[in-house]
C-alpha positions in Angstrom: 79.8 200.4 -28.7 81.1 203.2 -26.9 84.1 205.0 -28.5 85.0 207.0 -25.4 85.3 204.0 -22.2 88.0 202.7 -20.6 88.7 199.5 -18.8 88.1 201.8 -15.4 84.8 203.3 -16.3 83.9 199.4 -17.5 84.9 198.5 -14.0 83.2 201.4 -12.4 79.5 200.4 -14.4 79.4 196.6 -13.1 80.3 197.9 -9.3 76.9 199.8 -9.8 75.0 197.5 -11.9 75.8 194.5 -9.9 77.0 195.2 -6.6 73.9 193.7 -5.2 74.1 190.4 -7.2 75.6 187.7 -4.6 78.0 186.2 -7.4 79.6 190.0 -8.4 82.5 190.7 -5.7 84.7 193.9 -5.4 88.1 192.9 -4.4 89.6 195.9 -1.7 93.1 196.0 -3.1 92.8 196.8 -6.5 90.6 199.8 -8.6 89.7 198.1 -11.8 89.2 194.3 -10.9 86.1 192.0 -10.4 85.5 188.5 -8.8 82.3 185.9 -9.9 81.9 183.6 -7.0 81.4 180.7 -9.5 80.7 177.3 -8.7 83.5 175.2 -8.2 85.5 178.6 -6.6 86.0 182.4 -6.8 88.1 184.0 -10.0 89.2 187.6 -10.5 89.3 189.1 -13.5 91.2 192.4 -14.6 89.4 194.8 -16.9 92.6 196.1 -18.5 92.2 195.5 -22.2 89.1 194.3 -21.6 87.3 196.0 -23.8 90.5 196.0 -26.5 90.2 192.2 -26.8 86.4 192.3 -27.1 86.6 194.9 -29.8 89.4 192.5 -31.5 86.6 191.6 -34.0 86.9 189.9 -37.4 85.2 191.6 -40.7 82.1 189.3 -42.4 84.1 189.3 -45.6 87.0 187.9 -44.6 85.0 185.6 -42.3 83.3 184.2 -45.4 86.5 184.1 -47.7 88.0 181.7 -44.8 84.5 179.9 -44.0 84.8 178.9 -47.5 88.3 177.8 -47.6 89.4 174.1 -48.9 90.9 173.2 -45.6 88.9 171.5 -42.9 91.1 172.8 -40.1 90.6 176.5 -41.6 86.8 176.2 -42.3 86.3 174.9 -39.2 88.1 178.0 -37.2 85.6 180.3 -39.2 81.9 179.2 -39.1 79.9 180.8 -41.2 77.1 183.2 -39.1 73.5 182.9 -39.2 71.7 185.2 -41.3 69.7 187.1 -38.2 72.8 188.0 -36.0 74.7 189.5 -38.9 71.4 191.7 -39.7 71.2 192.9 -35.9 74.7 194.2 -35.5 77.4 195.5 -37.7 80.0 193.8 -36.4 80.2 191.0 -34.2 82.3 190.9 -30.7 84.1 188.1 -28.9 81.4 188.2 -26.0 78.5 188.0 -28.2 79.9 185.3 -30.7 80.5 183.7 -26.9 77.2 184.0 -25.7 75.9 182.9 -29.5 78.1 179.6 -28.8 76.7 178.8 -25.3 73.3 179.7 -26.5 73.5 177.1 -29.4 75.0 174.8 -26.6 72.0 174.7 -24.4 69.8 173.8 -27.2 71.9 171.2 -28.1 72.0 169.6 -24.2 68.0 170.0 -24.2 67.3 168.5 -27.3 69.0 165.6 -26.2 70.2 163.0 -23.3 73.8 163.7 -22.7 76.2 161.1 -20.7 79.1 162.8 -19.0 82.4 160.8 -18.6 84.8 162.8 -16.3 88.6 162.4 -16.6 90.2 163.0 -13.2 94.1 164.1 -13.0 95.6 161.8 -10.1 98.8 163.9 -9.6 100.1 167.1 -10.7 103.8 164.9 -10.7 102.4 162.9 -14.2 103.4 159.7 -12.8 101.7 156.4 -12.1 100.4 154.9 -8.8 100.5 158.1 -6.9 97.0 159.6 -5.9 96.9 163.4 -4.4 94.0 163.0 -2.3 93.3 166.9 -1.8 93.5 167.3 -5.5 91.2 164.8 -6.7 88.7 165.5 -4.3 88.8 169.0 -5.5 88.4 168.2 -9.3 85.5 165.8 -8.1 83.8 168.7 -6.4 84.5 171.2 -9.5 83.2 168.6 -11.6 79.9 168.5 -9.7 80.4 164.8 -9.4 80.5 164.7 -5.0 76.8 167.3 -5.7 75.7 164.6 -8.2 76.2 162.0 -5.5 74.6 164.0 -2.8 71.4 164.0 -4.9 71.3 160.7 -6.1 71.9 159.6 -2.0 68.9 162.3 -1.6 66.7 160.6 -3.7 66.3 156.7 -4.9 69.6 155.4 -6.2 68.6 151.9 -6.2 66.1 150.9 -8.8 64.4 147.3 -9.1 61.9 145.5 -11.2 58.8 143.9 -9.7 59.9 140.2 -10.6 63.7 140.8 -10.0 62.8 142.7 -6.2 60.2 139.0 -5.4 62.6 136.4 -7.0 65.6 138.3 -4.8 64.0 139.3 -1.5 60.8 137.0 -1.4 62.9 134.7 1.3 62.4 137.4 3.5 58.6 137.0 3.7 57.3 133.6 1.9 53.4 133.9 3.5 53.2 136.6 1.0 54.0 135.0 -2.1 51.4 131.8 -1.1 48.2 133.9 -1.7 47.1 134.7 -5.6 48.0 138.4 -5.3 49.6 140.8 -8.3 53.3 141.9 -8.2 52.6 145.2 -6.6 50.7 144.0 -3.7 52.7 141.5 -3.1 56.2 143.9 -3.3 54.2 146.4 -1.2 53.4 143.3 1.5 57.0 142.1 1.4 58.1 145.7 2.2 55.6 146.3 4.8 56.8 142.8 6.5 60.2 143.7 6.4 59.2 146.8 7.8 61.2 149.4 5.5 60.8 152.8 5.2 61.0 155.8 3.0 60.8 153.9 -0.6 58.6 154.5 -3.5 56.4 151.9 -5.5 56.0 152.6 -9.1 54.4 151.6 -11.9 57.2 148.9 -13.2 59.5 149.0 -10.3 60.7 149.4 -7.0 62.7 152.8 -5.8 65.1 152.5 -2.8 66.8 155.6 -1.0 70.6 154.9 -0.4 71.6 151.9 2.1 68.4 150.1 1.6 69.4 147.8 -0.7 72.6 146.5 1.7 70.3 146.3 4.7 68.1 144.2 2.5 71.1 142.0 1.4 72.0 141.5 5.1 69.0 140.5 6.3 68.6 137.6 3.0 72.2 136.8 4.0 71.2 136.0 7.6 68.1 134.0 6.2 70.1 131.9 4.0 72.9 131.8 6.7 70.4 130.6 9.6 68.7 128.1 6.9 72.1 126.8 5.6 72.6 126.0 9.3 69.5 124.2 9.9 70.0 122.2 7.0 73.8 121.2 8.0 72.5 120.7 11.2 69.7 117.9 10.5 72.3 116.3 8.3 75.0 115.8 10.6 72.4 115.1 13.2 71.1 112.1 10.7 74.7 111.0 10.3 75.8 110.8 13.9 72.6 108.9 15.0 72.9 106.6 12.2 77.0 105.9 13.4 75.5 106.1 17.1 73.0 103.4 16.3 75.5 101.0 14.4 78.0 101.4 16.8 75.5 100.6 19.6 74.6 97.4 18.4 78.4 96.5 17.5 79.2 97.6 21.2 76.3 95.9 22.8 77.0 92.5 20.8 80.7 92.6 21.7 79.8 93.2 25.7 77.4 90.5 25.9 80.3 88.0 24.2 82.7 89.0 26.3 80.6 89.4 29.7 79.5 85.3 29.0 82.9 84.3 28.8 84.2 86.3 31.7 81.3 84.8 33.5 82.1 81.0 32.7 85.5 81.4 33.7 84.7 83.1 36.8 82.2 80.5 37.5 84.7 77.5 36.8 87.0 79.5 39.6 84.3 79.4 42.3 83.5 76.1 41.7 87.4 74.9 42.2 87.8 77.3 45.0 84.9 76.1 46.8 86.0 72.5 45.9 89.8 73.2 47.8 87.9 74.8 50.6 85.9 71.5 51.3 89.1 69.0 51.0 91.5 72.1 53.4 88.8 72.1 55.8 88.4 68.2 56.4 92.0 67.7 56.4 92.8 70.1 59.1 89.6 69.2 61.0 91.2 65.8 61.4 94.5 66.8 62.0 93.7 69.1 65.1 91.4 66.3 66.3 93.9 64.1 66.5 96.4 66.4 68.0 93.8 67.6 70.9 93.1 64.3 72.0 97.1 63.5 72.5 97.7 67.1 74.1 94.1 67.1 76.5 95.9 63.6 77.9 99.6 65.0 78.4 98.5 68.0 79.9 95.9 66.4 82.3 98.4 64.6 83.7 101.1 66.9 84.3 98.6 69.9 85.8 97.3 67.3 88.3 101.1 66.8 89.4 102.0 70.4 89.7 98.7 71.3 91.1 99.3 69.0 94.0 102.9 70.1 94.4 102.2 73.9 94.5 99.2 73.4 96.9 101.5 71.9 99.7 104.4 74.5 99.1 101.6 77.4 99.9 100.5 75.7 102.8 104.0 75.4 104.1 104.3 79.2 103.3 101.2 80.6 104.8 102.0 79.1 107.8 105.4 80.5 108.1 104.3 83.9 106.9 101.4 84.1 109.7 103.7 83.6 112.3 106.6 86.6 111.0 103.5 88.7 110.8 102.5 88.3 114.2 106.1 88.9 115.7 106.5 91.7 113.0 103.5 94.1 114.5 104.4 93.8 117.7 107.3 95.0 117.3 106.3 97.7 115.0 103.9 98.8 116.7 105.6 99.6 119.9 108.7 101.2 118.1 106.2 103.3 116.4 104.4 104.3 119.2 107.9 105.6 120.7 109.3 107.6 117.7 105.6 108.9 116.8 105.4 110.4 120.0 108.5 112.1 119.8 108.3 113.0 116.8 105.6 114.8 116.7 106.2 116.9 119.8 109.3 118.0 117.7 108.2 118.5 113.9 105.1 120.9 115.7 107.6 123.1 117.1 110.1 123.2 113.9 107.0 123.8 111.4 105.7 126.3 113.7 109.4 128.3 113.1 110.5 127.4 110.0 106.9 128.2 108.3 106.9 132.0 109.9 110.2 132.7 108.5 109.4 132.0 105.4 106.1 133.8 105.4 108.9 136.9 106.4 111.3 136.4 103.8 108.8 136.3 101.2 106.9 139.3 102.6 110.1 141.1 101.8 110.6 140.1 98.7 107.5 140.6 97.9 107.9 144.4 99.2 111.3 144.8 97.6 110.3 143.6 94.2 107.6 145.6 93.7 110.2 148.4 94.4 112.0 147.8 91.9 109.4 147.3 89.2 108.5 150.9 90.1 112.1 152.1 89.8 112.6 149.8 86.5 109.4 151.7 85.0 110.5 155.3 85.7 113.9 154.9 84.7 112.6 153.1 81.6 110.7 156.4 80.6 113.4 158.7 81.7 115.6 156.6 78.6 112.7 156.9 76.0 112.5 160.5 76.9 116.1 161.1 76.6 117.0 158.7 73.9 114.2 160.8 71.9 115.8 164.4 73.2 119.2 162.9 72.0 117.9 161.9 68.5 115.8 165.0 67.7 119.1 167.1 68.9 121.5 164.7 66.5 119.3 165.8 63.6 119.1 169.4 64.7 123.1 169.7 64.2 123.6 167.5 61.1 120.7 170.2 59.8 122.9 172.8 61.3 126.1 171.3 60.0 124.9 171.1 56.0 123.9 174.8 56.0 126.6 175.7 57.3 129.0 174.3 55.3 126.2 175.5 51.8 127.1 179.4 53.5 130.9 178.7 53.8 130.8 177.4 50.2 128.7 180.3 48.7 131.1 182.7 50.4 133.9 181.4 49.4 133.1 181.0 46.0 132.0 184.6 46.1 135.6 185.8 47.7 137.5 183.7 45.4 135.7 185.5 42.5 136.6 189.2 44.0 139.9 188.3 44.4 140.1 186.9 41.0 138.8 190.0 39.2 141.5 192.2 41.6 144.4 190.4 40.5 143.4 191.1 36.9 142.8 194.6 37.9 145.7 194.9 39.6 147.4 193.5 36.3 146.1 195.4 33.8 147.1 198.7 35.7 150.7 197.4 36.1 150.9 196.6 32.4 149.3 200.2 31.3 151.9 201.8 33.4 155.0 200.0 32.4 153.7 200.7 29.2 153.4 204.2 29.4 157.0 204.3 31.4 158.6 202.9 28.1 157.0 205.5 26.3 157.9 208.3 28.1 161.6 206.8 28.3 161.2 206.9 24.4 160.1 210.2 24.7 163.2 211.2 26.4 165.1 210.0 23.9 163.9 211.2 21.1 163.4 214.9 22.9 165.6 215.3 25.6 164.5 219.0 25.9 160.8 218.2 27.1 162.4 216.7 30.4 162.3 219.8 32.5 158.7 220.3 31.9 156.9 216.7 32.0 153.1 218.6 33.2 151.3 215.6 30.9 153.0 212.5 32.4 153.6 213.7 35.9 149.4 214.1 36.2 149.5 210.6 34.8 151.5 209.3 37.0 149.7 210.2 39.8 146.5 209.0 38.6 147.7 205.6 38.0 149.6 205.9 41.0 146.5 206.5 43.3 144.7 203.7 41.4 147.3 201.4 42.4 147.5 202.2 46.0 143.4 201.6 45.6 143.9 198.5 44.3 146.6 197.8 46.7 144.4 198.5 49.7 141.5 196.4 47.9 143.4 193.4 47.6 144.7 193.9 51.4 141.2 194.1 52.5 140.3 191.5 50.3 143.3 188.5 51.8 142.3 190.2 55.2 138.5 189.2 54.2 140.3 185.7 53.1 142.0 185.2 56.4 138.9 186.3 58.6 136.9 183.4 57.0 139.6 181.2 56.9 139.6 181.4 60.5 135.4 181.5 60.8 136.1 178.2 58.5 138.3 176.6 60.7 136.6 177.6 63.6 133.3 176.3 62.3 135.2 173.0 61.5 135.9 172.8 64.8 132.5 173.3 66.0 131.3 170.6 63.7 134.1 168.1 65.2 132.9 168.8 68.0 129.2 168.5 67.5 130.0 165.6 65.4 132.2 163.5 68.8 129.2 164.8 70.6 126.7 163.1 68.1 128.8 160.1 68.0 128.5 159.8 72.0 125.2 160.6 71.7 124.6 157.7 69.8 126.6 155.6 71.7 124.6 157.0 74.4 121.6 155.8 73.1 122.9 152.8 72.6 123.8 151.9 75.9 120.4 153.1 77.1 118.6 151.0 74.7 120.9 147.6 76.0 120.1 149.2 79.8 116.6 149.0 78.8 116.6 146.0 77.3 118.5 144.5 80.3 116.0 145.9 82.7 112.9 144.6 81.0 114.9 141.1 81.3 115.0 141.9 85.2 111.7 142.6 85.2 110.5 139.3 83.3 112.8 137.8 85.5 111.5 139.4 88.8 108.0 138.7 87.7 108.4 135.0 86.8 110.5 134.3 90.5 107.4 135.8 92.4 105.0 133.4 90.6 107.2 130.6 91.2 107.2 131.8 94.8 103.7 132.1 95.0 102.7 128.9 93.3 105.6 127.2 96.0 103.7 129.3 99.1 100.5 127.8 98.4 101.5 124.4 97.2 99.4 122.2 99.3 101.0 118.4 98.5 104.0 119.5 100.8 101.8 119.6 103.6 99.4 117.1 103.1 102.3 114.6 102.5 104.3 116.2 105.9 100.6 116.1 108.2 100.2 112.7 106.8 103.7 111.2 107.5 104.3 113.5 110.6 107.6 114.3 109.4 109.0 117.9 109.5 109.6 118.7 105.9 111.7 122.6 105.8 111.6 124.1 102.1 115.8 124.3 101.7 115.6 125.8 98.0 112.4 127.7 96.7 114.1 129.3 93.5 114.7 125.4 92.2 111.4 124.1 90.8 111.2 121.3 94.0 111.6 121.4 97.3 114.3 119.7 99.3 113.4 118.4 102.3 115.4 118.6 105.8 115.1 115.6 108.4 116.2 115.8 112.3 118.5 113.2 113.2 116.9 109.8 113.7 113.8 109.6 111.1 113.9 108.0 107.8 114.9 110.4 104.9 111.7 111.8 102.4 112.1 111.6 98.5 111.8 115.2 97.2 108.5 116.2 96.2 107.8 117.4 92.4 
């Protein structure tokens, strides 16, 4: 309407007009742009030509003269306008025919009950089976459709008849359909039993919030599951008593048949047995009758015979035997009265002798033992300590030996290295300057004249020459460096040989020491198990009892032996060895 504005003093009124409204955004980057936060996502929209294309207007007559055109297609393009907005302005823009359109569109959707179908685009690829989850979603939430959702969950989805809600869900609580009640009481009982929460009872149905319905369906399902169950189970109980009962009595039949014949025949066996046992019995009875009476006889007759016979032999026998006896003591008792006499005179003296001896022999071996026990123990520590000093030492120079061999490694590596970028030192300044003598020879050549005053090459020459003795005293400090650690190399392998012979001795050492030790613990067993054995024969009593009781000097020949051999004087009877 105004002839004079641009696109920028357009842009310039809505930043005033609307810059508090929370849908009207100024974008940063640009002058003349605008951004509506609309619902399903923020657009910008440029104001250049703006205000061209709105003016882009088309005049009433020629809207008529195509309104009334015989084409469909034409007519349709060009409506004809209503009386009132052609009155109110002389010519009508694109934004006002546009708000014209979405006025007469809002009258249309409240006048009546509209039914949306939505068409979703899977893919932006136009091919089947493939589903762009990110994209979809956001055409769902464009659409309003995941909003639409939302509220429906918010309020009651699920939406039931009185009859259809008692014939479905009246398992659930049967006590309240017994009593005469109406539907509604009896829906609002059934809910209240089941104990749900957050619905609504109206006038011709039931209203459910979202998930109510499913937990409904679960709980009938377990109802008809746990009835189902009962029912299968009484069924199958009824069955397998009926079988149980049938083959009872089949079973009980068959065992009393069988247990009657079993015991006939069992009978008919005791009967013979008993029968056999009878006949046996009086048959042997008169057998061994018989052959008693024919043995008793026999045998009375030859036991009076051999009883008389071996009475008179014993008499003849004691007789003889008396009289032996008689001679017998005497003489044995005045031989023994002799050699008891003597005897005893003479083992006294011996035991007396013999016995204090031994007491001395043992007293020192006694003394000397536990000598050596002593000795054994100490030198037994001295080993362990120096079997320990030996090891820890062993380990100190193979320590020694590896860093000493990671230092001569490092240097030499390091030398090697020098040396290596000397040499090519060394050869690049003897290339430069048999370079630059060929091309002062070709100087001399060319200009023979220039020989007598050569002020350029002569400083040259000097300069390499200096650089080259340099180099040639670096690399003789260098192979002098080379041959010192050579030598500190060789020297230190040495040392190593050396430590290693010594480590090896050492360990031989150790070895010995540990075959010492186990060598003297072997003595010392030994030792201790001799002195119990001489102990236990010191105060075995059986020796002496036997030797007091006999009166026979008995002298302990070998103690180490486990028994003692005994020594006799000429003329007494010899003694078994005691145990």
């Amino acid at each position: 309407m105004l002839p004079r504005s641009t696109h920028e003093t357009f842009a310039q009124k809505l930043y005033q007009t609307f810059k508090n409204h929370k849908r009207f955004v100024k974008p940063k980057l640009s002058r003349s742009d605008f951004t509506i936060c609309h619902y399903a996502g923020d657009v910008t929209y440029q104001t250049e030509l703006f205000l061209d294309k709105n003016k882009d207007y088309v005049i009433a007559e020629h809207q008529a003269l195509l309104g009334a055109s015989g084409c469909s297609f034409v007519s349709g393009l060009f409506p004809l306008l209503s009386d009132d907005s052609s009155k109110s302005s002389k010519f009508s823009s694109i934004g006002s025919r546009f708000k014209q359109q979405l006025q007469s569109l809002l009258e249309t959707l409240s006048s009546t009950e509209p039914h949306y179908i939505r068409c979703v685009k899977p893919n932006s690829l136009l091919k089947p089976a493939i589903f762009e989850n990110q994209n979809v979603l956001q055409q769902l939430r464009c659409g309003g459709v995941m909003e639409a959702i939302r509220i429906s969950c918010a309020g009651y989805p699920t939406r039931r008849t009185f009859l259809e809600f008692i014939d479905r869900f009246g398992i659930l609580a049967p006590d309240v359909l017994t009593g005469s009640s109406d539907e509604i009481t009896a829906v609002r009982r059934l809910l209240e039993k089941v104990d749900l929460q957050g619905y609504q009872v109206g006038k011709t149905k039931v209203f459910l919030r979202s998930g109510q319905m499913a937990e409904l369906d679960a709980r009938r399902n377990e109802v008809l599951g746990r009835s189902a169950n009962l029912i299968q189970r009484k069924v199958r109980s009824f069955l397998a008593k009926k079988s149980f009962i049938a083959l009872r009595r089949s079973a009980v039949q068959i065992q009393t048949v069988c247990r009657g014949e079993l015991a006939r025949r069992v009978y008919q066996g005791l009967r013979r047995e008993a029968a056999s046992l009878k006949i046996q019995t009086r048959y042997r009875m008169h057998n061994a009758r018989k052959a008693y009476t024919e043995l008793s006889a026999s045998a009375l007759t030859i036991q009076s015979s051999l009883r008389g016979m071996a009475a008179r032999k014993e008499i003849h026998f004691r007789r003889q035997t008396r009289a032996a006896i008689i001679i017998q003591t005497r003489c044995r008792q005045f031989l023994a009265r002799l050699d008891y006499s003597r005897t005893r005179k003479a083992a006294i003296t011996t035991q007396c002798f013999w016995r204090g001896k031994v007491a001395r022999k043992e007293l020192r071996k006694l003394k000397l033992a536990a000598r050596e026990t002593g000795a054994l123990q100490a030198a037994k520590n001295k080993l362990e300590k120096q079997v320990e000093e030996l090891t820890w030492r062993l380990q100190l120079e193979k320590r020694m030996r590896a860093d000493l061999e990671e230092s001569k490694s490092q240097e030499n590596a390091k030398l090697q290295a020098a040396l290596q970028e000397v040499q090519q030192q060394y050869k690049e300044t003897k290339d430069t300057l048999v370079k630059e003598r060929e091309a002062a020879k070709k100087v001399a050549e060319i200009a023979p004249v220039i020989k007598e005053v050569p002020v350029i090459d002569t400083e040259l020459m000097n300069k390499l020459r200096d650089e080259n003795d340099k180099l040639k005293t670096l690399v003789s400090s260098l192979e002098k460096k080379i041959d010192d650690t050579e030598k500190k190399y060789d020297e230190t392998n040495k040392i190593s040989e050396e430590r290693l012979k010594k480590a090896m001795d050492a360990e031989s050492k150790i070895d010995d020491l540990n075959m010492a030790m186990l060598r003297l613990q072997e003595k010392i067993s030994n030792m201790e198990t001799d002195e119990k054995v001489q102990r236990q024969a010191l105060l075995s009593t059986p020796v002496r009892s036997m030797s007091e009781h006999l009166s026979i000097p008995i002298v302990p020949k070998n103690l180490e032996n486990g028994y003692h051999e005994a020594e006799e004087p000429k003329g007494t009877p010899k003694c078994t060895p005691c145990p």
